[in-house]
C-alpha positions as CSV (number, residue, x, y, z in Angstrom):
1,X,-10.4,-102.7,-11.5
2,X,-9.9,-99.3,-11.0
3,X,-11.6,-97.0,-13.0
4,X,-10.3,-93.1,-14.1
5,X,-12.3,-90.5,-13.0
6,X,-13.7,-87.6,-15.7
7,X,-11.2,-84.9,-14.3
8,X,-8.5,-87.5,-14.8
9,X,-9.2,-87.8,-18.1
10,X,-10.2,-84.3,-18.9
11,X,-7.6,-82.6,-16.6
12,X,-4.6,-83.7,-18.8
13,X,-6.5,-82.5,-21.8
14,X,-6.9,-78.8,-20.8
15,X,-3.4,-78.5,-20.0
16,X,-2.4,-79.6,-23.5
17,X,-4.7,-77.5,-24.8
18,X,-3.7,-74.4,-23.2
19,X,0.1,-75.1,-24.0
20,X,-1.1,-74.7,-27.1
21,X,-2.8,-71.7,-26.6
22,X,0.3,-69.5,-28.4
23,X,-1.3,-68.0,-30.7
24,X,-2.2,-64.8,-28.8
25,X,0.8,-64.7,-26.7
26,X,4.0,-62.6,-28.8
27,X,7.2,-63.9,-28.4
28,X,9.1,-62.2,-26.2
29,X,13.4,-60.9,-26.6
30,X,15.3,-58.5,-28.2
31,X,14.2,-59.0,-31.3
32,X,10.9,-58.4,-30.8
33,X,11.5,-55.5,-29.1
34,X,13.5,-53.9,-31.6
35,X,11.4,-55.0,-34.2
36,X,8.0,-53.0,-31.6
37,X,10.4,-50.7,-31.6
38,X,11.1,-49.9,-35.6
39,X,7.6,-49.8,-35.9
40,X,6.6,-47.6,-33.5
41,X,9.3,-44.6,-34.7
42,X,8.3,-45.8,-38.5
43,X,4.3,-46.1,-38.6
44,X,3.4,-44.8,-35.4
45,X,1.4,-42.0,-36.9
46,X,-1.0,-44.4,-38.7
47,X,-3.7,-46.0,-38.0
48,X,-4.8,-49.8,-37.6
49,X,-8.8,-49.4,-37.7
50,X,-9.4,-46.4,-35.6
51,X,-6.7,-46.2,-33.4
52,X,-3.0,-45.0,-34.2
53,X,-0.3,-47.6,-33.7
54,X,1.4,-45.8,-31.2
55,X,-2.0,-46.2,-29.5
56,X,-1.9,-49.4,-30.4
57,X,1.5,-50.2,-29.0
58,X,1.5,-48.6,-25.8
59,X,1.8,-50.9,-22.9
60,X,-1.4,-49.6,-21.1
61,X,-3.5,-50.5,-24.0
62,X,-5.8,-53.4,-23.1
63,X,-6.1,-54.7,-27.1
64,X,-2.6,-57.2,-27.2
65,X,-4.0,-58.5,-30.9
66,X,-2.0,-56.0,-32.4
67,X,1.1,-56.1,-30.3
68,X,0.8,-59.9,-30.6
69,X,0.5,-60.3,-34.2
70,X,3.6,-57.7,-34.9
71,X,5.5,-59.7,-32.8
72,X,4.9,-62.6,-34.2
73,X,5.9,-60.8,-37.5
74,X,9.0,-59.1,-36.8
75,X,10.3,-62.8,-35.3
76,X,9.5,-64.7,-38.4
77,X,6.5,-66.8,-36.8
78,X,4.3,-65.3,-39.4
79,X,4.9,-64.1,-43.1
80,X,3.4,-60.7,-44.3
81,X,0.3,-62.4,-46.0
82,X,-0.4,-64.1,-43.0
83,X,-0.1,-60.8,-40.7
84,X,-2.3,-58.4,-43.2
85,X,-4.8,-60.7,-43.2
86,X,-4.7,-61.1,-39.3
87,X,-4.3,-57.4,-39.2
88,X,-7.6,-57.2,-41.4
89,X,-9.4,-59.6,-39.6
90,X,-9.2,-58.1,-36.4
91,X,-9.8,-54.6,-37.5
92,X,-12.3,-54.4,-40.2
93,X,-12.8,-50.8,-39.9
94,X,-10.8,-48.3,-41.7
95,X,-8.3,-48.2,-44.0
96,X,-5.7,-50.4,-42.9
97,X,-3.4,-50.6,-46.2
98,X,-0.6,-48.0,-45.1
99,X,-0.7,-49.0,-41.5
100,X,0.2,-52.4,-42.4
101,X,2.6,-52.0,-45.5
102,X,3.9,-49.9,-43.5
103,X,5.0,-52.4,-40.8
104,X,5.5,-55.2,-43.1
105,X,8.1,-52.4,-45.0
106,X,10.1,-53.1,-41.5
107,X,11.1,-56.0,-41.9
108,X,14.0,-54.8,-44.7
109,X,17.1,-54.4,-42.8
């Protein structure tokens, strides 16, 4: 009787577990975008922990937690509660309040 080999079994595992692995990845489309975008022109000038979030937002900017969860956000993955404590979680430093009613005040049409 043949018997399965550890990377058989474990193999199949770590691909299901990084397809799960969403949750640091923002969705990507227009409506992100213009959503990134709303921001940016809106709160741009204020800042998430220490850094401003045009900063924050800028495409050479190694930190994606921010980009990730504003995305995630403007698309309707997650609900303002949800992002200010994300927000805060990430960046306990500061005063993030105006930052992030700010962005969550982007969301009115």
């Amino acid at each position: 009787m043949h018997r399965p080999t550890r990377a058989a079994i474990v193999l199949p595992l770590l691909i299901a577990v990084a397809g799960c692995g969403g949750d640091l990845i923002a969705p990507e489309g227009a409506a992100s975008n213009a959503f990134i975008n709303k921001v940016d022109a809106a709160c741009g000038h204020l800042s998430i922990g220490m850094q401003p979030i045009n900063y924050m937002l800028d495409v050479s900017n190694d930190d994606v937690s921010f980009l990730d969860e504003t995305a995630k956000l403007g698309t309707g993955e997650i609900d303002p509660d949800t992002y200010r404590q994300a927000i805060n979680g990430f960046y306990p430093t500061g005063n993030n309040r105006a930052a992030i009613d700010c962005v969550i005040a982007q969301l009115s049409p």
